[in-house]
N, C-alpha and C positions, 0 to 999 in steps of 0.2 A: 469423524470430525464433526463436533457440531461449532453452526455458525451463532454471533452472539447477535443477538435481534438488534435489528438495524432500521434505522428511521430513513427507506429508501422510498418513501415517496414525496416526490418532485421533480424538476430534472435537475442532471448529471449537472458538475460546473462545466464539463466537455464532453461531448457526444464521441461515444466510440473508447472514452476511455477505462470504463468498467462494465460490468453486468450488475446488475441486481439481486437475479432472486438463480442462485443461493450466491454472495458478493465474491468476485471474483474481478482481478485486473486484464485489462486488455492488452498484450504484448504483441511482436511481433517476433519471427523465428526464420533464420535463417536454412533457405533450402539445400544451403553449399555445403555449409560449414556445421550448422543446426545451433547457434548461439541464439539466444532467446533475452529479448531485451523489453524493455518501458519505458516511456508509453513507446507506443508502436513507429517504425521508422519505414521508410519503402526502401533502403539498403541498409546493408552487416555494419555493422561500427571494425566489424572486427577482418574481414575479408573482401569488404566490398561491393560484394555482390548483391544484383540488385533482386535477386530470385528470394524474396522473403513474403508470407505469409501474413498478411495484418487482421487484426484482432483476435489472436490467437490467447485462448484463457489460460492462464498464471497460476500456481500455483496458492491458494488464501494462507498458507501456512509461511511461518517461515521462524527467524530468530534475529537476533539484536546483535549487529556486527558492532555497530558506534553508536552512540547518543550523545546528543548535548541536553543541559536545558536551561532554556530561553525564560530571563527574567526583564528583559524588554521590549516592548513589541508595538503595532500600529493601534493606535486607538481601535477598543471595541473587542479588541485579543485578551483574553484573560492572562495571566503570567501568576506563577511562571508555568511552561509545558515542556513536553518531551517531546524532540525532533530527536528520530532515530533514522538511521540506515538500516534498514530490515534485509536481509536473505532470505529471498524466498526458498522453499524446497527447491524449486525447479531452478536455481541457479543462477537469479535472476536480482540487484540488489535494487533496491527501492527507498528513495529519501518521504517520508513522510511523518505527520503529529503520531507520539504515542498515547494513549488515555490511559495513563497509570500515574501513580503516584510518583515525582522522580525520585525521591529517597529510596525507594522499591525496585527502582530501572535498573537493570547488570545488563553483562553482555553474556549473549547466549541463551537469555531469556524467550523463550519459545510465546509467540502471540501470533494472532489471527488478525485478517480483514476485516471490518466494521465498514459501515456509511452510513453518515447521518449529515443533519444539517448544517452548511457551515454559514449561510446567510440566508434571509430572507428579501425577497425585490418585489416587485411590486406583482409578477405572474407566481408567487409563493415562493416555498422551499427550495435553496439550491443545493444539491447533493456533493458529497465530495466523499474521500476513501481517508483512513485512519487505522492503526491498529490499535488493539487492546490483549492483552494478557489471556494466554492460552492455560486457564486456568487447571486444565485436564490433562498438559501434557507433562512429561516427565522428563530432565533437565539431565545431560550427559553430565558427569561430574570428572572435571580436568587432574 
């Protein structure tokens, strides 16, 4: 797997919610049941228990369960973009922007993790997580 170079210097928009170097999401995994969820919870969504693992590293891979894309937005938002629900490998789904063309977005499209800038304040760059198009993977044909 390679990762797509990433503009990850500055801080995070939330501490504890990604890694950096090589970008990967911060989850949390259930000791009971082993459901692995985002961002991180101190109990299961799925059995309750409060015996979970936090900041446990995610899977950078994954594929394009849904997407929308967004032709209106908050001042300052380029439009339109791709908000996808991504599936990660590790079983995990994840709403976040995709950086692809939306004419080009399907479902099932295999993309990676990215992080780059999504504002700047006045202590600089604030980091955030996105994905972009796994241009080297190979697409299960339905």
């Amino acid at each position: 797997m390679t990762h797509p170079s990433s503009e990850a210097t500055g801080r995070p928009v939330r501490p504890g919610l990604f890694e950096c170097n090589p970008p990967r999401l911060l989850g949390s995994r259930c000791d009971a049941c082993g459901t692995a969820v985002f961002p991180s919870r101190d109990f299961c969504p799925r059995c309750r228990s409060e015996a979970t693992r936090i900041g446990v590293p995610l899977s950078a891979q994954g594929a394009v369960h849904s997407y929308t894309v967004v032709h209106q937005a908050p001042g300052g938002r380029a439009t339109p973009y791709v908000l996808a629900y991504v599936d990660l490998d590790d079983e995990v789904r994840v709403l976040a922007r995709l950086d692809h063309a939306p004419t080009e977005v399907h479902i099932g499209m295999r993309v990676l993790l990215a992080l780059g800038a999504v504002r700047h304040d006045s202590d600089g760059p604030v980091i955030g997580y996105h994905f972009v198009a796994d241009a080297g993977a190979r697409e299960l044909q339905a």
